[in-house]
N, CA, C and O atoms as CSV, one atom per row, in Angstrom:
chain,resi,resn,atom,element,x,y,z
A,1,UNK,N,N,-16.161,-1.055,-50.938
A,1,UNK,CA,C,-17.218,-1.338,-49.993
A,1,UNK,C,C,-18.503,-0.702,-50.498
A,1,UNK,O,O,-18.520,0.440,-50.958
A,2,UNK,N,N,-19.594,-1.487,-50.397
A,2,UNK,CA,C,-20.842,-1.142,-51.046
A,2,UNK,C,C,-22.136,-1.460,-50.331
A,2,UNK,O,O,-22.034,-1.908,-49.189
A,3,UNK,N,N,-23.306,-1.294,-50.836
A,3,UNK,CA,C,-24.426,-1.952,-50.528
A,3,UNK,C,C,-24.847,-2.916,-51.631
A,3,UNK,O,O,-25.187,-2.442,-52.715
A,4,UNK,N,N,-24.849,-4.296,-51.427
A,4,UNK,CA,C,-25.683,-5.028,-52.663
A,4,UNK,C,C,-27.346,-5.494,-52.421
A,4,UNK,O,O,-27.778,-6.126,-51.457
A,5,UNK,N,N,-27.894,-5.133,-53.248
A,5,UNK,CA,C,-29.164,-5.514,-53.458
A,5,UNK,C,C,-29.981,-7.057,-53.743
A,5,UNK,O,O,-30.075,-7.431,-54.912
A,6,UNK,N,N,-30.450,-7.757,-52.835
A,6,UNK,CA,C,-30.872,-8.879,-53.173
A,6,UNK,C,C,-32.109,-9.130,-54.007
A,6,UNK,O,O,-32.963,-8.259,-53.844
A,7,UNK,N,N,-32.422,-10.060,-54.831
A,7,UNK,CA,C,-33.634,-9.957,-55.684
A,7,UNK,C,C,-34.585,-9.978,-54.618
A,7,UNK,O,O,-34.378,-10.095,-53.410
A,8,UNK,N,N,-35.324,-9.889,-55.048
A,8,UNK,CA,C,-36.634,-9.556,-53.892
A,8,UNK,C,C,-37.396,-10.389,-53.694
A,8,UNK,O,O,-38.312,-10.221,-52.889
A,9,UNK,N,N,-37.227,-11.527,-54.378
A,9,UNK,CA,C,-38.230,-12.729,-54.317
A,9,UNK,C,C,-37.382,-14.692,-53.966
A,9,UNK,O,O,-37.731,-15.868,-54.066
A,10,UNK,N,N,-35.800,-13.649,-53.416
A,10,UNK,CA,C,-34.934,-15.031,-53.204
A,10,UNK,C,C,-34.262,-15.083,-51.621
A,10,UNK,O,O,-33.344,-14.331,-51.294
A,11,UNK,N,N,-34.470,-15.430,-51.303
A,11,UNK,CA,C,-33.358,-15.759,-50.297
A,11,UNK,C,C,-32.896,-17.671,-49.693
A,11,UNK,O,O,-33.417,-18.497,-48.943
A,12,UNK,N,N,-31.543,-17.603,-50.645
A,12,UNK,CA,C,-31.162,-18.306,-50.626
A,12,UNK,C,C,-29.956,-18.717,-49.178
A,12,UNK,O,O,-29.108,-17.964,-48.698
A,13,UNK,N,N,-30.284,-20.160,-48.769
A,13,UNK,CA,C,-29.763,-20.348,-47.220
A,13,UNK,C,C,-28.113,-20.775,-48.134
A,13,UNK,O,O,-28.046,-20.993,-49.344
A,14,UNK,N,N,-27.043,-20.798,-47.250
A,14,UNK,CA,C,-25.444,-21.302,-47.775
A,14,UNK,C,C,-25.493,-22.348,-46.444
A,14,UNK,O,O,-24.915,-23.414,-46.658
A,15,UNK,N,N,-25.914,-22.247,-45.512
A,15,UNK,CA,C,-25.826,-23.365,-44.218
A,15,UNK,C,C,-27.585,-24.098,-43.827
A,15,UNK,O,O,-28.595,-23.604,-43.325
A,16,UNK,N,N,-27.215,-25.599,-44.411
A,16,UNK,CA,C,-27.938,-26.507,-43.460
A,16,UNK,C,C,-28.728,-26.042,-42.368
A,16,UNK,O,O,-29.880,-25.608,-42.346
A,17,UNK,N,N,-27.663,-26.263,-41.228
A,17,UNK,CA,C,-28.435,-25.582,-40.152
A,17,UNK,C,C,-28.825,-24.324,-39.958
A,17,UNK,O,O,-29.449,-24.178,-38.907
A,18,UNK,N,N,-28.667,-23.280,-40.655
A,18,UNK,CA,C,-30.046,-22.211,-40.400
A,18,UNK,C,C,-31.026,-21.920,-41.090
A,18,UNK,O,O,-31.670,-20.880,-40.950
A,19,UNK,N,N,-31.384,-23.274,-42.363
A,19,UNK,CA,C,-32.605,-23.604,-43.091
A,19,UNK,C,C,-33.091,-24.918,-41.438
A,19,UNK,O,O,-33.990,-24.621,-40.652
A,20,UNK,N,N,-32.548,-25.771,-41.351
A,20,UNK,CA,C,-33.047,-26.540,-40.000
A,20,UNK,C,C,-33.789,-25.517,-38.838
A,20,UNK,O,O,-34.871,-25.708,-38.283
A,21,UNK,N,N,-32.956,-24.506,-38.680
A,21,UNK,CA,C,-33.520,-23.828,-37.159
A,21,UNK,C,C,-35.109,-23.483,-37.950
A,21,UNK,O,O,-36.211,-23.927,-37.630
A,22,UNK,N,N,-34.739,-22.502,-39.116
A,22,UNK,CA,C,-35.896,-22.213,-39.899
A,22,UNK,C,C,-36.946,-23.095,-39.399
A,22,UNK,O,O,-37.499,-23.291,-38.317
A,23,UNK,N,N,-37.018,-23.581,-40.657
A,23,UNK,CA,C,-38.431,-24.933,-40.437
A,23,UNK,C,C,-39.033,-25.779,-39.227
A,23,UNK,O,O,-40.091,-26.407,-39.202
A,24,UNK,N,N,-38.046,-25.619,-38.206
A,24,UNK,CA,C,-37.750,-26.382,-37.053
A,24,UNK,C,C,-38.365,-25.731,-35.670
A,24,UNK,O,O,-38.803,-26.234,-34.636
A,25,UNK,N,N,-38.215,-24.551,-36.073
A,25,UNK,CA,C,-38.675,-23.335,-34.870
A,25,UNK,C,C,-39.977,-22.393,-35.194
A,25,UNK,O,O,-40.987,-22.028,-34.593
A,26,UNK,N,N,-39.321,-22.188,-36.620
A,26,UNK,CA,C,-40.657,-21.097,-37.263
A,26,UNK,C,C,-40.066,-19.712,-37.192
A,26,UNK,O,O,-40.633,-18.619,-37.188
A,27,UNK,N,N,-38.810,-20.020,-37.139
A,27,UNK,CA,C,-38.278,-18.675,-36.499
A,27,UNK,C,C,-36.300,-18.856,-37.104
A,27,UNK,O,O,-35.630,-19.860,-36.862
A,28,UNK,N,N,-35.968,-18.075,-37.589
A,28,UNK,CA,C,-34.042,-18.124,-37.757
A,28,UNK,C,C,-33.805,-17.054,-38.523
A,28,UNK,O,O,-34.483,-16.196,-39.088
A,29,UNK,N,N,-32.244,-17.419,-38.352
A,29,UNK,CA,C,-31.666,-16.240,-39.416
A,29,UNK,C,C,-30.561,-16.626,-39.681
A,29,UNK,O,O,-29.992,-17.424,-38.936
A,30,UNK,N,N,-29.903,-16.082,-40.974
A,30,UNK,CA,C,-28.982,-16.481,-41.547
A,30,UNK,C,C,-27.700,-15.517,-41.566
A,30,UNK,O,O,-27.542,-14.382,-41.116
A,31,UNK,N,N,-26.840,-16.393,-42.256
A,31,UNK,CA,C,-25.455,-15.154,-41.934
A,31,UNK,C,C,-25.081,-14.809,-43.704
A,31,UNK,O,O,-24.637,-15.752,-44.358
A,32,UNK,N,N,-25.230,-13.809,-44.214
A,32,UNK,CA,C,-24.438,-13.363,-45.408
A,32,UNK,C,C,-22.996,-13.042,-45.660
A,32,UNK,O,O,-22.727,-12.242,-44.764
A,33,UNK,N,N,-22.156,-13.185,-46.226
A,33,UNK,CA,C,-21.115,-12.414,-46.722
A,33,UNK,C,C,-21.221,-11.157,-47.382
A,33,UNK,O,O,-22.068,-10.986,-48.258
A,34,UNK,N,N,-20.171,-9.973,-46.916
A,34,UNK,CA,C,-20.873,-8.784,-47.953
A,34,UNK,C,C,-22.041,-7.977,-46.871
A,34,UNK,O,O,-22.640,-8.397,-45.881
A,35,UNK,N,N,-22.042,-6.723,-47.522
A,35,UNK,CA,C,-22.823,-5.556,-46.841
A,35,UNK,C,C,-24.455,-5.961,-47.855
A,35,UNK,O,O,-24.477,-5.641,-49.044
A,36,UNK,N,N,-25.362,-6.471,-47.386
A,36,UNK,CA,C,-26.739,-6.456,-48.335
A,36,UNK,C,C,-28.178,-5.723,-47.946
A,36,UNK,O,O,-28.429,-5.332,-46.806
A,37,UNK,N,N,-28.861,-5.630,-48.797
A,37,UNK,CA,C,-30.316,-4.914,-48.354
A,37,UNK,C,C,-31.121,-6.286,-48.455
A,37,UNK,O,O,-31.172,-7.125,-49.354
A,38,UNK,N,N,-31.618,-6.225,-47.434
A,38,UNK,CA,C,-32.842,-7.420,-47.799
A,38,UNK,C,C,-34.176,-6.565,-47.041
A,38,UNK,O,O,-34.140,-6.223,-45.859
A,39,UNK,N,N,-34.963,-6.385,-47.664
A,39,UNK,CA,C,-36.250,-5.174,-46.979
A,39,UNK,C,C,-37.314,-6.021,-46.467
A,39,UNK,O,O,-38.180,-6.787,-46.889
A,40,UNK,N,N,-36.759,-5.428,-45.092
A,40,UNK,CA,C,-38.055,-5.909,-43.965
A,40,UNK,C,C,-39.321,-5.709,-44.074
A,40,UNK,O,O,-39.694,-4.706,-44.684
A,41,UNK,N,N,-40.202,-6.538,-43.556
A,41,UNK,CA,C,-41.547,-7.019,-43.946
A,41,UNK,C,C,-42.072,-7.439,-45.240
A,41,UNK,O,O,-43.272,-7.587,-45.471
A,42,UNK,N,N,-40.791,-7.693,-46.372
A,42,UNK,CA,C,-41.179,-8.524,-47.673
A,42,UNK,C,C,-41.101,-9.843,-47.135
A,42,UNK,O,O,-40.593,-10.114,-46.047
A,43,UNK,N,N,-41.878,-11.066,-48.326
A,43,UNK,CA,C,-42.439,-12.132,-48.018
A,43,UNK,C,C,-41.033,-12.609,-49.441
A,43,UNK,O,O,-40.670,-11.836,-50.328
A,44,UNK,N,N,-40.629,-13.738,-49.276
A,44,UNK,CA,C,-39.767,-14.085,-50.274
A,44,UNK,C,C,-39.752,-15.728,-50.189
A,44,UNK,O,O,-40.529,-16.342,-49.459
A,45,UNK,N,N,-39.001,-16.216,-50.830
A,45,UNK,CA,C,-39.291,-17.575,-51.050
A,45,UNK,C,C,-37.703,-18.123,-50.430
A,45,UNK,O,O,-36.627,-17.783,-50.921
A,46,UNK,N,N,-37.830,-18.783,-49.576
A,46,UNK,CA,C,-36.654,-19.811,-49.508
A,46,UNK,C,C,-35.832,-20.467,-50.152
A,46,UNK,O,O,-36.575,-21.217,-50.785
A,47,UNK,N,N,-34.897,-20.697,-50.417
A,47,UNK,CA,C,-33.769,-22.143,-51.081
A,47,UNK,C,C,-33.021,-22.404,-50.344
A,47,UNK,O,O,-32.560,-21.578,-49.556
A,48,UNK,N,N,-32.633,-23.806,-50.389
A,48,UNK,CA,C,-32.229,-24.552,-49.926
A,48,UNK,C,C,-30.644,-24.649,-49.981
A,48,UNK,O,O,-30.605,-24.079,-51.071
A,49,UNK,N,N,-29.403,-24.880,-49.730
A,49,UNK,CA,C,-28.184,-24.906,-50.241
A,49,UNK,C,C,-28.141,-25.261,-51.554
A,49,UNK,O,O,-27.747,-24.394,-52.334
A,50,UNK,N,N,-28.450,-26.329,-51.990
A,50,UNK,CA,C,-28.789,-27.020,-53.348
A,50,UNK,C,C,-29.769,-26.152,-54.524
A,50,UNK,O,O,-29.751,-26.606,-55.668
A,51,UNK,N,N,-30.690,-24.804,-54.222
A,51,UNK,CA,C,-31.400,-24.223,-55.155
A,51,UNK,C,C,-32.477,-24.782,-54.675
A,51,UNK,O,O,-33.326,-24.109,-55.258
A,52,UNK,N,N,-33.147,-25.643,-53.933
A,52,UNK,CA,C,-34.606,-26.123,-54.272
A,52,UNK,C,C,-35.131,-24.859,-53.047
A,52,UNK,O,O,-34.684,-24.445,-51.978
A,53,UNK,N,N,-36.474,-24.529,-54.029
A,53,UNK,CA,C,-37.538,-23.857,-53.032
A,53,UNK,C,C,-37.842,-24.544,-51.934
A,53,UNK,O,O,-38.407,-25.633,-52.039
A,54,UNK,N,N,-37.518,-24.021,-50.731
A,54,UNK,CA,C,-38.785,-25.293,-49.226
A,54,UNK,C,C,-39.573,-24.215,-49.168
A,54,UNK,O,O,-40.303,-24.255,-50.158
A,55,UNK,N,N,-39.834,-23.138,-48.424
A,55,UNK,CA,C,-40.522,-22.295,-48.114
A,55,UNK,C,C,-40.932,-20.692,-48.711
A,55,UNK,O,O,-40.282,-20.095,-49.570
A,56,UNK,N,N,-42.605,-19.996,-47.785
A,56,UNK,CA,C,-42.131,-18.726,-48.167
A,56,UNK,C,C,-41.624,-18.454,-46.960
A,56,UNK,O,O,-41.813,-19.283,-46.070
A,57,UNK,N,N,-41.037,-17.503,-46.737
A,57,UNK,CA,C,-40.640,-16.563,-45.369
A,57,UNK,C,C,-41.037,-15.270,-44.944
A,57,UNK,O,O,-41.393,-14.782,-46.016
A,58,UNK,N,N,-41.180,-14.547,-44.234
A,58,UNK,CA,C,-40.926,-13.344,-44.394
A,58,UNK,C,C,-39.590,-12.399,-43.405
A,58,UNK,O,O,-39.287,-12.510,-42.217
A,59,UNK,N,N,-39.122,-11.651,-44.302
A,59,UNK,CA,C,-37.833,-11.026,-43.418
A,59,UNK,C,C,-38.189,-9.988,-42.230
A,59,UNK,O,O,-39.123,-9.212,-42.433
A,60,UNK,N,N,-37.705,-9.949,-41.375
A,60,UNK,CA,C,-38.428,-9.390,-40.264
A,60,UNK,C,C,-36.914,-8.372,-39.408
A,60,UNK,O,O,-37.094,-7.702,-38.391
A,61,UNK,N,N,-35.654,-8.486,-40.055
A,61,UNK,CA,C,-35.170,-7.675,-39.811
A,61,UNK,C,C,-33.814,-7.941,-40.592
A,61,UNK,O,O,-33.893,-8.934,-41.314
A,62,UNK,N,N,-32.408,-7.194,-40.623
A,62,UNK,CA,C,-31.655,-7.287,-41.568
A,62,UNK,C,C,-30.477,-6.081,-40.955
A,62,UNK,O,O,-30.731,-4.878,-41.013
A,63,UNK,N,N,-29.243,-6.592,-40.402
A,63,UNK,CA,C,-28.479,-6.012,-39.913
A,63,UNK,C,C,-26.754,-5.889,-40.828
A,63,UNK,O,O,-25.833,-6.620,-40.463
A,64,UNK,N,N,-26.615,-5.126,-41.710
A,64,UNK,CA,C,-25.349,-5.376,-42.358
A,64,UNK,C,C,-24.119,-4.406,-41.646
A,64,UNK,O,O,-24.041,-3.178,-41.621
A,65,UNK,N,N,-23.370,-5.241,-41.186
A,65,UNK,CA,C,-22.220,-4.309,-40.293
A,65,UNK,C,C,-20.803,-4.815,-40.609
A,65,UNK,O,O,-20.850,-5.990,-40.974
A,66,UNK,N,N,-19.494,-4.284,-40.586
A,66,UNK,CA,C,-18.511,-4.830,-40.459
A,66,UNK,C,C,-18.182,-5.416,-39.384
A,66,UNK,O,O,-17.939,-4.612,-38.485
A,67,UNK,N,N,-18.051,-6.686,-39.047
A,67,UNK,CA,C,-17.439,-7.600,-37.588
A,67,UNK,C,C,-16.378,-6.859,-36.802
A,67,UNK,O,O,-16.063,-5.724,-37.160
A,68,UNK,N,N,-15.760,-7.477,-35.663
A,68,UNK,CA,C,-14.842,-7.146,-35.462
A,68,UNK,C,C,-13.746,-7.628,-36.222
A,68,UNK,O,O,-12.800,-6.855,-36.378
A,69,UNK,N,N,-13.698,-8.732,-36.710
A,69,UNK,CA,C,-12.501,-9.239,-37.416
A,69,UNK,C,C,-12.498,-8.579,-38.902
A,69,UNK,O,O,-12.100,-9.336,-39.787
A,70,UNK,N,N,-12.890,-7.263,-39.297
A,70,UNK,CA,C,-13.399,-6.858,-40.500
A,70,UNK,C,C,-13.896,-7.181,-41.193
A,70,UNK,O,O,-13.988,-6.375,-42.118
A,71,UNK,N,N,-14.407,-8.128,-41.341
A,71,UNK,CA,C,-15.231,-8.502,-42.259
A,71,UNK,C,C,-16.761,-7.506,-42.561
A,71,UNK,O,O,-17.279,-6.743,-41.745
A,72,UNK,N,N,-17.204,-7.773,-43.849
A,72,UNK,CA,C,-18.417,-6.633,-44.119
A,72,UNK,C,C,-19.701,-8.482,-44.033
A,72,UNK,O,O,-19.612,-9.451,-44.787
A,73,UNK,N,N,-20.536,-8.320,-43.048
A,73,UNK,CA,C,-21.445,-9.383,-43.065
A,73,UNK,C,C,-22.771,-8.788,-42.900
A,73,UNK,O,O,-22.811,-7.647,-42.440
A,74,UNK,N,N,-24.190,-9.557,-43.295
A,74,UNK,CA,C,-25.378,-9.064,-42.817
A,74,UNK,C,C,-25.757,-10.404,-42.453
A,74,UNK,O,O,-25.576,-11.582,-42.764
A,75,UNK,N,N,-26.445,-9.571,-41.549
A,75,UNK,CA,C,-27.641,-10.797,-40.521
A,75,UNK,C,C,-28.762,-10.765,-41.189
A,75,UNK,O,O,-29.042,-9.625,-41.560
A,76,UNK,N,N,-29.745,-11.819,-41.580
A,76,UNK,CA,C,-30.958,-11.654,-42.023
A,76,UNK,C,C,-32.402,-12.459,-41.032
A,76,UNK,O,O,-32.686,-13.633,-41.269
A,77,UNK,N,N,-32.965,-11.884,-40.269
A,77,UNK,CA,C,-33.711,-12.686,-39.185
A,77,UNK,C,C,-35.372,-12.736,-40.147
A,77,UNK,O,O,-35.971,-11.841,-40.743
A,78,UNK,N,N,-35.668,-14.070,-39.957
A,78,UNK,CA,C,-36.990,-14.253,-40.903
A,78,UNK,C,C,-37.441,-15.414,-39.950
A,78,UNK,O,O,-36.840,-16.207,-39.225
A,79,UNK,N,N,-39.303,-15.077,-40.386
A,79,UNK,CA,C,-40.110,-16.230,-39.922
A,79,UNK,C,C,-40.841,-16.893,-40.741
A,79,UNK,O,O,-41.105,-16.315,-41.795
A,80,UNK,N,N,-41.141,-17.651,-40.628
A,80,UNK,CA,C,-41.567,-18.970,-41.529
A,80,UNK,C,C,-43.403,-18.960,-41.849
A,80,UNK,O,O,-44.391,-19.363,-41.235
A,81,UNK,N,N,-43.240,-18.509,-42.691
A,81,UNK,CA,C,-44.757,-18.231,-43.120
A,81,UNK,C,C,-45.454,-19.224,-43.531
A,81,UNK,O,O,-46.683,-19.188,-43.470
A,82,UNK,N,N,-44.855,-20.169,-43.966
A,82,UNK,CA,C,-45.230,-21.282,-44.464
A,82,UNK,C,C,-44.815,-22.889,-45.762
A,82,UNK,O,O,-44.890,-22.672,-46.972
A,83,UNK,N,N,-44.577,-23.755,-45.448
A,83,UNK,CA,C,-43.746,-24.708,-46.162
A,83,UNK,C,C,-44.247,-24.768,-47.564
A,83,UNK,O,O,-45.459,-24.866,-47.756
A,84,UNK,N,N,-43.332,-24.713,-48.647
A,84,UNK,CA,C,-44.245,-24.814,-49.720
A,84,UNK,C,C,-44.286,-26.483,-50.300
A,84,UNK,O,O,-43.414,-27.345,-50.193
A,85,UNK,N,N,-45.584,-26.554,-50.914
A,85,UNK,CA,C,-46.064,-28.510,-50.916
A,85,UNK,C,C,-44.843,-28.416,-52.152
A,85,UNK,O,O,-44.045,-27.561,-52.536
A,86,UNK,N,N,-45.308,-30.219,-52.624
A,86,UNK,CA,C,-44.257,-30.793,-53.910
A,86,UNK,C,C,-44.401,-30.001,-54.870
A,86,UNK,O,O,-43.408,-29.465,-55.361
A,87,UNK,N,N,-45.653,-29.756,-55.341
A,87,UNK,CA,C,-45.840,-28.809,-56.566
A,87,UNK,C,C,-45.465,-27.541,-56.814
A,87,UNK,O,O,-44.971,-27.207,-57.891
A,88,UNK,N,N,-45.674,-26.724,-55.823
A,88,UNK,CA,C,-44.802,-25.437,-55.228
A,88,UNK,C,C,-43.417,-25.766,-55.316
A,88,UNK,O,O,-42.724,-25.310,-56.225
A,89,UNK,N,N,-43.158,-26.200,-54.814
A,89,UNK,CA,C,-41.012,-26.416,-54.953
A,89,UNK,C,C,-40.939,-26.521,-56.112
A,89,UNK,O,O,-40.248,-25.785,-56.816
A,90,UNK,N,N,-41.758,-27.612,-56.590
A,90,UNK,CA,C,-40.773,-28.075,-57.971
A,90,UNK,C,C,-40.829,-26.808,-58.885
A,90,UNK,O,O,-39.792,-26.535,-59.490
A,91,UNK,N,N,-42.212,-25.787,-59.102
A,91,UNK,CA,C,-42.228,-25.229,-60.087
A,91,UNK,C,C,-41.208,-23.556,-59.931
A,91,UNK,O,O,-40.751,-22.777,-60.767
A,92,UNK,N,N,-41.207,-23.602,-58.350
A,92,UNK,CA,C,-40.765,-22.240,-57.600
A,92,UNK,C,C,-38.828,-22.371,-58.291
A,92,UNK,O,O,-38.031,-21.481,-58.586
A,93,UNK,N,N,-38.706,-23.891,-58.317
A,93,UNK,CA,C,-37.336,-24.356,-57.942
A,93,UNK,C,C,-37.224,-24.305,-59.682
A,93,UNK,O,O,-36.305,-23.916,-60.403
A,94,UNK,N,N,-38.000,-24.632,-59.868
A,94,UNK,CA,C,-37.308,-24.514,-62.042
A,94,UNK,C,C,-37.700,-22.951,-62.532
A,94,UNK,O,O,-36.936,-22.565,-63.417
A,95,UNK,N,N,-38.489,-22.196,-62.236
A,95,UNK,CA,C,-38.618,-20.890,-62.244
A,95,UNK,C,C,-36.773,-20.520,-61.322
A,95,UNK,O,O,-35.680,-20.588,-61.884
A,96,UNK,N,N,-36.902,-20.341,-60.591
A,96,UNK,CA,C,-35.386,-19.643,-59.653
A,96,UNK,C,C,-33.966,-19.916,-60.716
A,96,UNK,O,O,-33.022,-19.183,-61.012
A,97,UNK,N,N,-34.352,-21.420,-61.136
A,97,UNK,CA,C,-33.028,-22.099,-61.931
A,97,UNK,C,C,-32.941,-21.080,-63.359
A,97,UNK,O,O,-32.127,-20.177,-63.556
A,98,UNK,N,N,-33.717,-21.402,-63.992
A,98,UNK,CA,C,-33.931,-20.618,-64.742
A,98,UNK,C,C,-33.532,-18.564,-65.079
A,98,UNK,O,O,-32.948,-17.975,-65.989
A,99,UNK,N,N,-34.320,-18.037,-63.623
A,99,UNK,CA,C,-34.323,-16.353,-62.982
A,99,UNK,C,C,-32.811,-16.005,-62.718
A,99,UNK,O,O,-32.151,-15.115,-63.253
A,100,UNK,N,N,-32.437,-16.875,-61.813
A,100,UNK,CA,C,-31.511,-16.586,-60.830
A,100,UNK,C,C,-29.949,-17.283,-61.221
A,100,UNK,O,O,-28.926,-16.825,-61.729
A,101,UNK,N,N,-30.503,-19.111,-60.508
A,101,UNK,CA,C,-29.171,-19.723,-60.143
A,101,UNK,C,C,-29.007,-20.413,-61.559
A,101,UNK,O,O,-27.904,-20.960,-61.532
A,102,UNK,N,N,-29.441,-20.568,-62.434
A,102,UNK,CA,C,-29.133,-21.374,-63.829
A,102,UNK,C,C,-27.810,-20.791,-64.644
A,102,UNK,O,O,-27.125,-20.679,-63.627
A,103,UNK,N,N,-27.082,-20.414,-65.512
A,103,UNK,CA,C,-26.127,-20.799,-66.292
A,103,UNK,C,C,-26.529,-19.377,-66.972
A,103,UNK,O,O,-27.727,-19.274,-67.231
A,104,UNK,N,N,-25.951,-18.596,-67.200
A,104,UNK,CA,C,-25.941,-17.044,-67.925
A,104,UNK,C,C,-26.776,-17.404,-69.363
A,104,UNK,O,O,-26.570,-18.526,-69.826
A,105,UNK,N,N,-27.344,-16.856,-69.805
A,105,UNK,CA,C,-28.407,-16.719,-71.328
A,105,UNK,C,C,-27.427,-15.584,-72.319
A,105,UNK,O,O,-27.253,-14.450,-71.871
A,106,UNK,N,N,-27.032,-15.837,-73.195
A,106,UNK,CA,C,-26.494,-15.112,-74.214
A,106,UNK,C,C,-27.733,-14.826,-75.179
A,106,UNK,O,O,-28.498,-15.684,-75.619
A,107,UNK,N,N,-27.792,-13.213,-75.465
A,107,UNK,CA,C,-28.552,-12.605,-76.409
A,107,UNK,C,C,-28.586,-12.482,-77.628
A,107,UNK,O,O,-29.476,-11.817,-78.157
């Protein structure tokens, strides 16, 4: 059991609907697997299930607890700062592929 550290410039959604409430309200939060830090009042960029950038966000609070059913989960509550246009995604979304979700780089 640990704390994991999220990059600081990702937060990636695993469910549809709490990228929908997102964009939809201006307001959501998501459910993690795992004990994580995500640091409140940073501004970070959205993805989509699929990797594509939609938005920036900012995190506005971040609760990591074990459930009752044991499980180790964090809550991440964020508001919607703003949608990013076509040009923004595409370049946010091949930058991330690349940073993040792309295929390991051998040295």
């Amino acid at each position: 059991m640990g704390f994991q550290t999220e990059f600081n410039s990702v937060c990636k959604f695993k469910s549809e609907q709490e990228l929908y409430e997102l964009l939809e309200y201006g307001r959501g939060k998501m459910v993690k697997s795992g004990l994580r830090v995500f640091p409140t009042g940073q501004k970070v960029i959205a993805y989509s299930v699929d990797n594509v950038a939609v938005a920036i966000v900012q995190i506005v609070g971040c609760i990591a607890e074990i459930n009752f059913q044991g499980d180790e989960v964090t809550e991440v509550e964020m508001i919607l700062i703003r949608k990013l246009n076509e040009e923004e995604a595409k370049i946010q979304t091949a930058l991330a592929d690349e940073m993040f979700f792309g295929a390991q780089q051998q040295s």
